[in-house]
CHARMM internal coordinates of N, CA and C (Angstrom, degrees):
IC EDIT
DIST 1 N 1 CA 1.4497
DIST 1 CA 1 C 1.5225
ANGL 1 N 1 CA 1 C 111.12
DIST 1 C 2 N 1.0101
ANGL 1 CA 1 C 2 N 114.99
DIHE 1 N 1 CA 1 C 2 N -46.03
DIST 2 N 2 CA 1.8216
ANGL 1 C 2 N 2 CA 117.97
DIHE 1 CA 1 C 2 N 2 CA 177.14
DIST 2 CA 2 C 1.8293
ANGL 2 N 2 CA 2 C 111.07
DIHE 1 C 2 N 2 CA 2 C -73.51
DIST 2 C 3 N 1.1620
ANGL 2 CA 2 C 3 N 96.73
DIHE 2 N 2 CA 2 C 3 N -22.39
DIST 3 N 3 CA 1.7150
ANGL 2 C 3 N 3 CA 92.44
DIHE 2 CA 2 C 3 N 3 CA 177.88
DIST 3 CA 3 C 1.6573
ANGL 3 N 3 CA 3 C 97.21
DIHE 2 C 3 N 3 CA 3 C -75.30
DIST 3 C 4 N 1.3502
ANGL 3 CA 3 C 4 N 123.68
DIHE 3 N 3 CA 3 C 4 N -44.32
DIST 4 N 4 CA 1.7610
ANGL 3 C 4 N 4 CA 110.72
DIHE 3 CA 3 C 4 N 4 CA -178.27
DIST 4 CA 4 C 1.7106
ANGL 4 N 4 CA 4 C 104.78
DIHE 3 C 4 N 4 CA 4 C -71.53
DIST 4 C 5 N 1.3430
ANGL 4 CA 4 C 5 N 126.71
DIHE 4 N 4 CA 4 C 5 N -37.04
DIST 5 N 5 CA 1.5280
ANGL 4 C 5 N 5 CA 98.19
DIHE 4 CA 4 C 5 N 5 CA 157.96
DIST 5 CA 5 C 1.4318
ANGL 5 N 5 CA 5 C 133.72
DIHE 4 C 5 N 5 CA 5 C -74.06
DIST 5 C 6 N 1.0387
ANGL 5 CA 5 C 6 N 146.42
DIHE 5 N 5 CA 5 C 6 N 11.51
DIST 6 N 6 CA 1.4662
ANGL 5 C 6 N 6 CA 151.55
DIHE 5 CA 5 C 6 N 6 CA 132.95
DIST 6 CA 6 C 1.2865
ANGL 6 N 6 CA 6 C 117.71
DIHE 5 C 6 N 6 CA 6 C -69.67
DIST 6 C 7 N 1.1576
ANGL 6 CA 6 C 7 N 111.72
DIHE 6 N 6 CA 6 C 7 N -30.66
DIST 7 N 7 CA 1.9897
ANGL 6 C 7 N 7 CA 100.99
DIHE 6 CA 6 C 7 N 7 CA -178.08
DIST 7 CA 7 C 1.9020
ANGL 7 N 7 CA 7 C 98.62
DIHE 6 C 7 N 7 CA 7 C -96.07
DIST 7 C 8 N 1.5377
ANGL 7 CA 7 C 8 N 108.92
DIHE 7 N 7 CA 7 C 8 N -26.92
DIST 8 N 8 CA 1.3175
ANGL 7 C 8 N 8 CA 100.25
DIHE 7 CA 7 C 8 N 8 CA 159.28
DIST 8 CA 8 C 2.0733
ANGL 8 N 8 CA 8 C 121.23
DIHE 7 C 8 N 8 CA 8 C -54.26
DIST 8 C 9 N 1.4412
ANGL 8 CA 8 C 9 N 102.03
DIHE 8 N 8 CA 8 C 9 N -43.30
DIST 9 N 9 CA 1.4569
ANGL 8 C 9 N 9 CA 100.16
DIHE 8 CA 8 C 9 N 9 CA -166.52
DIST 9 CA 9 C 1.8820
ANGL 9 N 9 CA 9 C 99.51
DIHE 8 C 9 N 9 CA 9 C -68.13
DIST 9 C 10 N 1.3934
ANGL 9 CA 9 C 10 N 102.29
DIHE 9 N 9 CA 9 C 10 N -30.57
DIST 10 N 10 CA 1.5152
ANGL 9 C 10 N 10 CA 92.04
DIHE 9 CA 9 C 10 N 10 CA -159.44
DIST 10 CA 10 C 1.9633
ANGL 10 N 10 CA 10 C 88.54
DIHE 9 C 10 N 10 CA 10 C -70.53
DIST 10 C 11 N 0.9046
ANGL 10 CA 10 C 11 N 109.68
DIHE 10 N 10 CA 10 C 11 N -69.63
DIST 11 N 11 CA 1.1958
ANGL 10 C 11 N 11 CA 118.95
DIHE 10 CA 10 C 11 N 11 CA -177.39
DIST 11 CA 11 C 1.9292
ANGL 11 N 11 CA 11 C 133.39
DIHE 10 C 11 N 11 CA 11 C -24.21
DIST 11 C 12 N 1.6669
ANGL 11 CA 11 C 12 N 89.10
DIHE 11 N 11 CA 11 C 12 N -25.61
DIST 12 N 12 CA 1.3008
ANGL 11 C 12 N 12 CA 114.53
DIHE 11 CA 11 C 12 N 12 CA 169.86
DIST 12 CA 12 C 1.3313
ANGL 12 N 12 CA 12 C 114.96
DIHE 11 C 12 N 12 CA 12 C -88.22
DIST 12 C 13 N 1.3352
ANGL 12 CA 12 C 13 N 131.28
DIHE 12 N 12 CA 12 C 13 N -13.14
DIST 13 N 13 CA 1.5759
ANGL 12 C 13 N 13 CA 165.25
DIHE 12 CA 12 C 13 N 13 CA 155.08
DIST 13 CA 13 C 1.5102
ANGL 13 N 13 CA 13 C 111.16
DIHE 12 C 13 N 13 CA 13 C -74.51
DIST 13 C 14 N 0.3862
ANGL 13 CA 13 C 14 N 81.52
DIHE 13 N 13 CA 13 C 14 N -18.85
DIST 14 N 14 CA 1.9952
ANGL 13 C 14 N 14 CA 91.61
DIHE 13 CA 13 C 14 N 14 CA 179.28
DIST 14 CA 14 C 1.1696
ANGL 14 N 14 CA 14 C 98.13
DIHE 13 C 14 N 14 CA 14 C -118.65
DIST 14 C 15 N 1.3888
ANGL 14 CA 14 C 15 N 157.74
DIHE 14 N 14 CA 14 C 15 N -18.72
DIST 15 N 15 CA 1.3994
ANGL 14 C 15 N 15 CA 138.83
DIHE 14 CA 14 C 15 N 15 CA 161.23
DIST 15 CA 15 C 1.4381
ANGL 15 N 15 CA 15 C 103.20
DIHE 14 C 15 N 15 CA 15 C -67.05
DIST 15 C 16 N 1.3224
ANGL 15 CA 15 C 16 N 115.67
DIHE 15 N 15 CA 15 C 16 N -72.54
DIST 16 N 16 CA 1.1155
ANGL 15 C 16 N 16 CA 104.95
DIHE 15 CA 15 C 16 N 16 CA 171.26
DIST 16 CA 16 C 1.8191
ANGL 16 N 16 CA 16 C 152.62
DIHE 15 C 16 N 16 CA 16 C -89.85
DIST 16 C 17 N 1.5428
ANGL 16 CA 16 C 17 N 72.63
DIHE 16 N 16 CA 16 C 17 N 41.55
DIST 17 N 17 CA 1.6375
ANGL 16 C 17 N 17 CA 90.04
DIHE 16 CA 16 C 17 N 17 CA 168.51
DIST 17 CA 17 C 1.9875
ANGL 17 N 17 CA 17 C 90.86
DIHE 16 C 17 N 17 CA 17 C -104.11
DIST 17 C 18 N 0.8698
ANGL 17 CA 17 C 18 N 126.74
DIHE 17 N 17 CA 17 C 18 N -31.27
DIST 18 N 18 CA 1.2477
ANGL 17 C 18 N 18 CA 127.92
DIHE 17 CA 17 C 18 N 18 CA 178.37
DIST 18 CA 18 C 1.8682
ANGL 18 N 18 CA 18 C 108.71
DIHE 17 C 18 N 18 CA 18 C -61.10
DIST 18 C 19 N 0.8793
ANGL 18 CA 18 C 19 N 84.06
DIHE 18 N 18 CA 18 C 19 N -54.17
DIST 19 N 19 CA 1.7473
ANGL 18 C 19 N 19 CA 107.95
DIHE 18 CA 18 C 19 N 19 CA -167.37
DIST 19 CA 19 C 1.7601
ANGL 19 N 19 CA 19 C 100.34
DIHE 18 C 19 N 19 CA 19 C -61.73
DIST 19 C 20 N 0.8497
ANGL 19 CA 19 C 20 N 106.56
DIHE 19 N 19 CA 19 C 20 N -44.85
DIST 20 N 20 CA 1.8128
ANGL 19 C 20 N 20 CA 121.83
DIHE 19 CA 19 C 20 N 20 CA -153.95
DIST 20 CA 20 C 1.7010
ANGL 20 N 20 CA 20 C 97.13
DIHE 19 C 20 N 20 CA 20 C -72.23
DIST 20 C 21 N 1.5326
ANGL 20 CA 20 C 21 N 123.64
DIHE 20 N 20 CA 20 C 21 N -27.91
DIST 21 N 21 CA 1.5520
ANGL 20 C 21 N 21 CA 105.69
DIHE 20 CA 20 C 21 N 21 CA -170.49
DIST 21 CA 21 C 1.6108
ANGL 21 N 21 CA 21 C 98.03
DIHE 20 C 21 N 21 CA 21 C -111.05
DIST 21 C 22 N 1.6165
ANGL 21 CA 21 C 22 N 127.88
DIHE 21 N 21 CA 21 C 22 N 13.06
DIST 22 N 22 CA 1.0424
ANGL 21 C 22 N 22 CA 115.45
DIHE 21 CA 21 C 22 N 22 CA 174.26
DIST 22 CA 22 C 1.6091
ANGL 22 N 22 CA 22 C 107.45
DIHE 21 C 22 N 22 CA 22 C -106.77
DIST 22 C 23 N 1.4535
ANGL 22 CA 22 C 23 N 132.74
DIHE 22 N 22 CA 22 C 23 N 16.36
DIST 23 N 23 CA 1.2192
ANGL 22 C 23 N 23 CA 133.07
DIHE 22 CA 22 C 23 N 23 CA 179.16
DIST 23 CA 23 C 1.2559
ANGL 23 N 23 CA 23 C 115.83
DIHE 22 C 23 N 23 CA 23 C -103.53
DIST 23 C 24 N 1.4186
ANGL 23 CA 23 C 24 N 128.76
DIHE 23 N 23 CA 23 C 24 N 87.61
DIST 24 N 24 CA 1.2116
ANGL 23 C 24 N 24 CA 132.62
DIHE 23 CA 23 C 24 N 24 CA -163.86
DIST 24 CA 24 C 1.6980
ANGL 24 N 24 CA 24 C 121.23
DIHE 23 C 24 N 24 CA 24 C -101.56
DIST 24 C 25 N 1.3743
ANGL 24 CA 24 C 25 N 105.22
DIHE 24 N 24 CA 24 C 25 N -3.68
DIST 25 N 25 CA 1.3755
ANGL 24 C 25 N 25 CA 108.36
DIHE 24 CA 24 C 25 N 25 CA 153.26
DIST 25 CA 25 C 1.3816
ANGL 25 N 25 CA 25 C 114.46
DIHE 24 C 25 N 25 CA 25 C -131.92
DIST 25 C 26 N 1.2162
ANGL 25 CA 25 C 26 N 129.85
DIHE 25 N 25 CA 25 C 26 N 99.08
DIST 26 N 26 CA 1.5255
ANGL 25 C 26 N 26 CA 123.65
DIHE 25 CA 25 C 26 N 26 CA -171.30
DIST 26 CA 26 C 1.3184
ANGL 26 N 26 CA 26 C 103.80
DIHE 25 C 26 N 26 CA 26 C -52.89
DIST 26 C 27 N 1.2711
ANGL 26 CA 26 C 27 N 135.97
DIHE 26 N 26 CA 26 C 27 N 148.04
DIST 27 N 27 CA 0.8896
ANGL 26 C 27 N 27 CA 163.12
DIHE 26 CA 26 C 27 N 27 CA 81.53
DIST 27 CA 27 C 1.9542
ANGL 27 N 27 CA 27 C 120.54
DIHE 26 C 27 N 27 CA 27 C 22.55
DIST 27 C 28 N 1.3998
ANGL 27 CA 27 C 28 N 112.05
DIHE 27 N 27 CA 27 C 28 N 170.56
DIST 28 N 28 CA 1.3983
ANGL 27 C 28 N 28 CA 124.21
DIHE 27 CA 27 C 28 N 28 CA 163.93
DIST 28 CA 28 C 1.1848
ANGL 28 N 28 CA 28 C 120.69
DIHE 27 C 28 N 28 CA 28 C -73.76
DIST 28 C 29 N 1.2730
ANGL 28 CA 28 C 29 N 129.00
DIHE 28 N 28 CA 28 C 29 N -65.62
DIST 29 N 29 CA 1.2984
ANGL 28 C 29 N 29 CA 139.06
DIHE 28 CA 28 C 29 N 29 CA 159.56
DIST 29 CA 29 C 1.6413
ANGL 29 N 29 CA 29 C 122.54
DIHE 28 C 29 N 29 CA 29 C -49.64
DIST 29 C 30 N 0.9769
ANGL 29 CA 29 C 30 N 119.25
DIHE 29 N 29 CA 29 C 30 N -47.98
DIST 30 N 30 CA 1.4104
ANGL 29 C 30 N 30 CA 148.60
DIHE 29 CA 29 C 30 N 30 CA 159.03
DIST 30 CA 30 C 1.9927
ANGL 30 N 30 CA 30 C 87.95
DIHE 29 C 30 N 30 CA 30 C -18.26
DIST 30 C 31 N 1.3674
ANGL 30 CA 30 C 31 N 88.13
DIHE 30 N 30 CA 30 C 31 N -86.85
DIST 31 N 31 CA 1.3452
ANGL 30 C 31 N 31 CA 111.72
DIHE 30 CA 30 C 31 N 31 CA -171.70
DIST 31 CA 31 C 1.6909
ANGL 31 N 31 CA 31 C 122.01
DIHE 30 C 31 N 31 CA 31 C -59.07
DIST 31 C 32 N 1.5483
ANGL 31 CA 31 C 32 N 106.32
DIHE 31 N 31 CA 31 C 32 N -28.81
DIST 32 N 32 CA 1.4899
ANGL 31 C 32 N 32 CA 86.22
DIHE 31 CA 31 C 32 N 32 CA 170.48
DIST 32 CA 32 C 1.5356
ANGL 32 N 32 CA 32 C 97.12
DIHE 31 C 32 N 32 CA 32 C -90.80
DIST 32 C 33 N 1.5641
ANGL 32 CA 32 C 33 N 146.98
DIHE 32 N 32 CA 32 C 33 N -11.76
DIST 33 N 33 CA 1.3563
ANGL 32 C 33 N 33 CA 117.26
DIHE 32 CA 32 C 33 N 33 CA 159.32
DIST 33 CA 33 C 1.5635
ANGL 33 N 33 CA 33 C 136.48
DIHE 32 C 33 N 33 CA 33 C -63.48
DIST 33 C 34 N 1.4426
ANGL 33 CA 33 C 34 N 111.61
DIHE 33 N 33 CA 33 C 34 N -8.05
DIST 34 N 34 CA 1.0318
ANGL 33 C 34 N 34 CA 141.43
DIHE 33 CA 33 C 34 N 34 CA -168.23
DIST 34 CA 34 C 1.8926
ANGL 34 N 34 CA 34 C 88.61
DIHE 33 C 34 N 34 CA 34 C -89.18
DIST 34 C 35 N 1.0461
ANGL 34 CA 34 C 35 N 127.35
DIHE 34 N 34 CA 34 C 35 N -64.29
DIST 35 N 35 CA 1.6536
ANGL 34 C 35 N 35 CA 132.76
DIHE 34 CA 34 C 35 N 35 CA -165.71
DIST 35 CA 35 C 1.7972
ANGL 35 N 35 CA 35 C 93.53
DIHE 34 C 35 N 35 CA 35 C -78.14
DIST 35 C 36 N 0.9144
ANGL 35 CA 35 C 36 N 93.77
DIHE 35 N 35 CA 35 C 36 N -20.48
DIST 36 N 36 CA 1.8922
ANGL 35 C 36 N 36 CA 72.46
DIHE 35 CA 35 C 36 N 36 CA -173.17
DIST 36 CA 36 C 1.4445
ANGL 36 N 36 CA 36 C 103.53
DIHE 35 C 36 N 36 CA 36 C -114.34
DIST 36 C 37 N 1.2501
ANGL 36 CA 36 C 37 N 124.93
DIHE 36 N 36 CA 36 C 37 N 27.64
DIST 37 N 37 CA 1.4407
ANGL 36 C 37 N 37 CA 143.22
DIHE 36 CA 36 C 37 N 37 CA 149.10
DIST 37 CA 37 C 1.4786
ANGL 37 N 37 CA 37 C 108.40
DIHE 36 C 37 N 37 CA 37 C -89.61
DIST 37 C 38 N 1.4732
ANGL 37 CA 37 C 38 N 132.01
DIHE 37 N 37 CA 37 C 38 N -42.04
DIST 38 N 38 CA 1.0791
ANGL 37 C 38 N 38 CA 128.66
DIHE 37 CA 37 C 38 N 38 CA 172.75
DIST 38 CA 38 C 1.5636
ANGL 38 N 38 CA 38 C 136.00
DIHE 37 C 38 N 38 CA 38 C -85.02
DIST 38 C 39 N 1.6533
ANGL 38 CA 38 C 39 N 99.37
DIHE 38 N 38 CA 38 C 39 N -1.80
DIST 39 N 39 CA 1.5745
ANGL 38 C 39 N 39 CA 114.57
DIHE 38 CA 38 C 39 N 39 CA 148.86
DIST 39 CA 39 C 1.0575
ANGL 39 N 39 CA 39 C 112.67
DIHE 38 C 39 N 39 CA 39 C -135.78
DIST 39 C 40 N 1.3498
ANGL 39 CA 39 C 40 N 117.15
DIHE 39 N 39 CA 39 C 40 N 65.89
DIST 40 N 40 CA 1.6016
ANGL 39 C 40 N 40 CA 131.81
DIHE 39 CA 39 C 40 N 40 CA 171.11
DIST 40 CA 40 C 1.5268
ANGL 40 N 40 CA 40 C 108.31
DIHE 39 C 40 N 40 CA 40 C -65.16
DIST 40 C 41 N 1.5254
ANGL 40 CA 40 C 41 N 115.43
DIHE 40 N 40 CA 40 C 41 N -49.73
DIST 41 N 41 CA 1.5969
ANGL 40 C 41 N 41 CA 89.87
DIHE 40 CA 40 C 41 N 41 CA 167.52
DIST 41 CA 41 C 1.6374
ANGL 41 N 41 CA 41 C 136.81
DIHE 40 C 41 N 41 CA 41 C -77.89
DIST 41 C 42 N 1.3248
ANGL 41 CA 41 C 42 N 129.69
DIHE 41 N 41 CA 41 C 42 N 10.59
DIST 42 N 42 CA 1.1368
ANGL 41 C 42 N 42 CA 148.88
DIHE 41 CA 41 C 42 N 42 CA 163.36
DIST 42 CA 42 C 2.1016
ANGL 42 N 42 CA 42 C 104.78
DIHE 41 C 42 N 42 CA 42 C -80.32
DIST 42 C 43 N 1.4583
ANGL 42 CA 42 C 43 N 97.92
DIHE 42 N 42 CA 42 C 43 N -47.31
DIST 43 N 43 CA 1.2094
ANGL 42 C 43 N 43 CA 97.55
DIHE 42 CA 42 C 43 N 43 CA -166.28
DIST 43 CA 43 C 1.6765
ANGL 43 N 43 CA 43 C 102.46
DIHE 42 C 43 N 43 CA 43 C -77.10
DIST 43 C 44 N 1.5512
ANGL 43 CA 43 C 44 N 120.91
DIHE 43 N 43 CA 43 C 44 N -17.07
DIST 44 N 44 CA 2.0377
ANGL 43 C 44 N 44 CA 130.20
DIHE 43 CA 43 C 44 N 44 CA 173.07
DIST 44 CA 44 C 1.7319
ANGL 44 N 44 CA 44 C 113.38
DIHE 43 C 44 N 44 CA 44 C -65.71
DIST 44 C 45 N 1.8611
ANGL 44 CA 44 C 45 N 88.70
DIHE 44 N 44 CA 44 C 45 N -15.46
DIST 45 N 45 CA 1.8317
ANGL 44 C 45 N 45 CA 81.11
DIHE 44 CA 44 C 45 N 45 CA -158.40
DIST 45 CA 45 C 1.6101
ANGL 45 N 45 CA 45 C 84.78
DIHE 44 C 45 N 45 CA 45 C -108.26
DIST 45 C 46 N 1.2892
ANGL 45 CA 45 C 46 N 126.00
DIHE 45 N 45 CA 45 C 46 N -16.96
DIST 46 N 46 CA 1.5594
ANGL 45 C 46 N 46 CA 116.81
DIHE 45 CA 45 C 46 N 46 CA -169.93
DIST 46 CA 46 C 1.4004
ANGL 46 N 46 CA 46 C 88.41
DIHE 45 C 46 N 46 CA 46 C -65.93
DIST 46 C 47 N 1.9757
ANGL 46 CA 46 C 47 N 113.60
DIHE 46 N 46 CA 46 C 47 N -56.76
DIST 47 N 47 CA 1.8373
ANGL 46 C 47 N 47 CA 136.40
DIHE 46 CA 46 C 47 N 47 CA -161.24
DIST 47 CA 47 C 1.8891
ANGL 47 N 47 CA 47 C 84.14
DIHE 46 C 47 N 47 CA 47 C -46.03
DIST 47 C 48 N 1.0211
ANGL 47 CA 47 C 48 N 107.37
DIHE 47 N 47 CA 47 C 48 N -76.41
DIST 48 N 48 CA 1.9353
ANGL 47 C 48 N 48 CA 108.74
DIHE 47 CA 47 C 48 N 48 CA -178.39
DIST 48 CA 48 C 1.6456
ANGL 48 N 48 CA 48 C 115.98
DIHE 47 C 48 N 48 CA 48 C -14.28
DIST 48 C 49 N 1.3494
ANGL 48 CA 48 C 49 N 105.50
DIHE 48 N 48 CA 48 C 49 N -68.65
DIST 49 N 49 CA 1.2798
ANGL 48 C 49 N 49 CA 137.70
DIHE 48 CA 48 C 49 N 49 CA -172.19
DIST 49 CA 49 C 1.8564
ANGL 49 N 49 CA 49 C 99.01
DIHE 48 C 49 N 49 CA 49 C -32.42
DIST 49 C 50 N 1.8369
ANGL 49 CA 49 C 50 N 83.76
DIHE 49 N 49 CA 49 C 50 N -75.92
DIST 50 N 50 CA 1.8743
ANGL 49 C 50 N 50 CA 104.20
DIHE 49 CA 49 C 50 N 50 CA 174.51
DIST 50 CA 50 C 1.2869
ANGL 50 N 50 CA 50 C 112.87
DIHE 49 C 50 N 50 CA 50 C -45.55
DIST 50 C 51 N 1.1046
ANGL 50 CA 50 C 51 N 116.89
DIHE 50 N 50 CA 50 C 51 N -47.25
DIST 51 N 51 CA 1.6523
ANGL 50 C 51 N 51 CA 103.96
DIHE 50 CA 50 C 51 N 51 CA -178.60
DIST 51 CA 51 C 1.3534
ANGL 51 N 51 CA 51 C 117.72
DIHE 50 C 51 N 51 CA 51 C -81.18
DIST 51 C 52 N 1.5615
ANGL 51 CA 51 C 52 N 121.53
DIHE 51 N 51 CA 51 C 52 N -32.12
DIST 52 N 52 CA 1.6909
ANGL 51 C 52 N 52 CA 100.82
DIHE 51 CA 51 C 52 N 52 CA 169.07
DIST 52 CA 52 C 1.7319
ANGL 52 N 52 CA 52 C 106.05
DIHE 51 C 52 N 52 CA 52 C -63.69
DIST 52 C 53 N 0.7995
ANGL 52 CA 52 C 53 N 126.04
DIHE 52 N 52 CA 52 C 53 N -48.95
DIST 53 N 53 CA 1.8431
ANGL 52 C 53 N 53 CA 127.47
DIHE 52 CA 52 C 53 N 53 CA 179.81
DIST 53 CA 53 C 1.6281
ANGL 53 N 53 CA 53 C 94.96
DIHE 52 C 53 N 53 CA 53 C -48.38
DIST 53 C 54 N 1.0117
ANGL 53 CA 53 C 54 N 127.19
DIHE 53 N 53 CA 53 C 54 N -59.54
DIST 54 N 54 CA 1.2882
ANGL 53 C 54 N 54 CA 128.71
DIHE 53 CA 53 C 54 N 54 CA -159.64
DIST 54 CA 54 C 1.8113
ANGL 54 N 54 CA 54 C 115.34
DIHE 53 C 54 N 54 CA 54 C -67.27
DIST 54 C 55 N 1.2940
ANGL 54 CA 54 C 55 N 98.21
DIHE 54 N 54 CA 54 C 55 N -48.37
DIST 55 N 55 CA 1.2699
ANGL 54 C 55 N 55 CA 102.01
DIHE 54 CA 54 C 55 N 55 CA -171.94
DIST 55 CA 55 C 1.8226
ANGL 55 N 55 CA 55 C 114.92
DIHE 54 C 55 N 55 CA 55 C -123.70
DIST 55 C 56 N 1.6567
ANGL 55 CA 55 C 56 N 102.64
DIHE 55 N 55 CA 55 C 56 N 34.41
DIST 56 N 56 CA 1.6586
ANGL 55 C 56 N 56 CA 106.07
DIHE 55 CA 55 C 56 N 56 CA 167.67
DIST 56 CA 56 C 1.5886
ANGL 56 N 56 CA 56 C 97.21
DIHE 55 C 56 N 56 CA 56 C -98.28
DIST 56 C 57 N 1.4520
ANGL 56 CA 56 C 57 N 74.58
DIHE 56 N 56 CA 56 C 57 N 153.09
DIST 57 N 57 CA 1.6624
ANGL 56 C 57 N 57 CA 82.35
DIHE 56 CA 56 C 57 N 57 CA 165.05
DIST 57 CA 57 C 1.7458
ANGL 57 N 57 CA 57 C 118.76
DIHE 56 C 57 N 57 CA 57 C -82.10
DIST 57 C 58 N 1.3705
ANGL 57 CA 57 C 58 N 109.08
DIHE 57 N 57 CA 57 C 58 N -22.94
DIST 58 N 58 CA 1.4311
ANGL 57 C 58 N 58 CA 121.58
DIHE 57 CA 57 C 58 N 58 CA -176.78
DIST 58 CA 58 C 1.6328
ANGL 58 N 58 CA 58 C 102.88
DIHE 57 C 58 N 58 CA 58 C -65.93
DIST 58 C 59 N 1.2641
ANGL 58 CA 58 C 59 N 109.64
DIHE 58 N 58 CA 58 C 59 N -34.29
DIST 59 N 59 CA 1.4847
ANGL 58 C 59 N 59 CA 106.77
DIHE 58 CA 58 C 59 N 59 CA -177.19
DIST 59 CA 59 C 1.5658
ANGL 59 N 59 CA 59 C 126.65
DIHE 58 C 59 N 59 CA 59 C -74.36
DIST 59 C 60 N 1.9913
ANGL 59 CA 59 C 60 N 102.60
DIHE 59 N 59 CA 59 C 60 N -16.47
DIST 60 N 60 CA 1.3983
ANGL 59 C 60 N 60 CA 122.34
DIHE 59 CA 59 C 60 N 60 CA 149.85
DIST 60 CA 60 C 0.9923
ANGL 60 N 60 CA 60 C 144.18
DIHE 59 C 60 N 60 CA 60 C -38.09
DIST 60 C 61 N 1.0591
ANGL 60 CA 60 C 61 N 116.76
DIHE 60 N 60 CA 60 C 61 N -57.93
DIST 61 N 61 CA 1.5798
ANGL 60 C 61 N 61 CA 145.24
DIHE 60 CA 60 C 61 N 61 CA -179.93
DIST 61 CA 61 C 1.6654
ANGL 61 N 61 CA 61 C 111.83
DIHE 60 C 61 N 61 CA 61 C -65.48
END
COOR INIT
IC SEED 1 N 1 CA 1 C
IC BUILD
């Protein structure tokens, strides 16, 4: 089971090591994965945030 998640991670690394030097005009999407890679921890604590709101029960009631 851990050998298919390691050849999954590398492999998911190798797509886009392929992918990544042939995009020479980013794109929309492109670009907000590109910006929300570079405040990934801003973008963990907003994702946090949404899911206690989203999925408490306290926030139900």
């Amino acid at each position: 089971m851990w050998l298919t998640g390691i050849l999954g991670g590398v492999a998911y690394a190798a797509i886009f090591g392929l992918i990544g030097p042939k995009i020479t005009k980013p794109s929309g999407i492109v670009w907000a994965i590109t910006s929300l890679g570079k405040r990934s921890l801003t973008f963990f604590i907003y994702n946090e945030i949404m899911l206690i709101v989203l999925f408490s029960k306290q926030t139900l009631i």
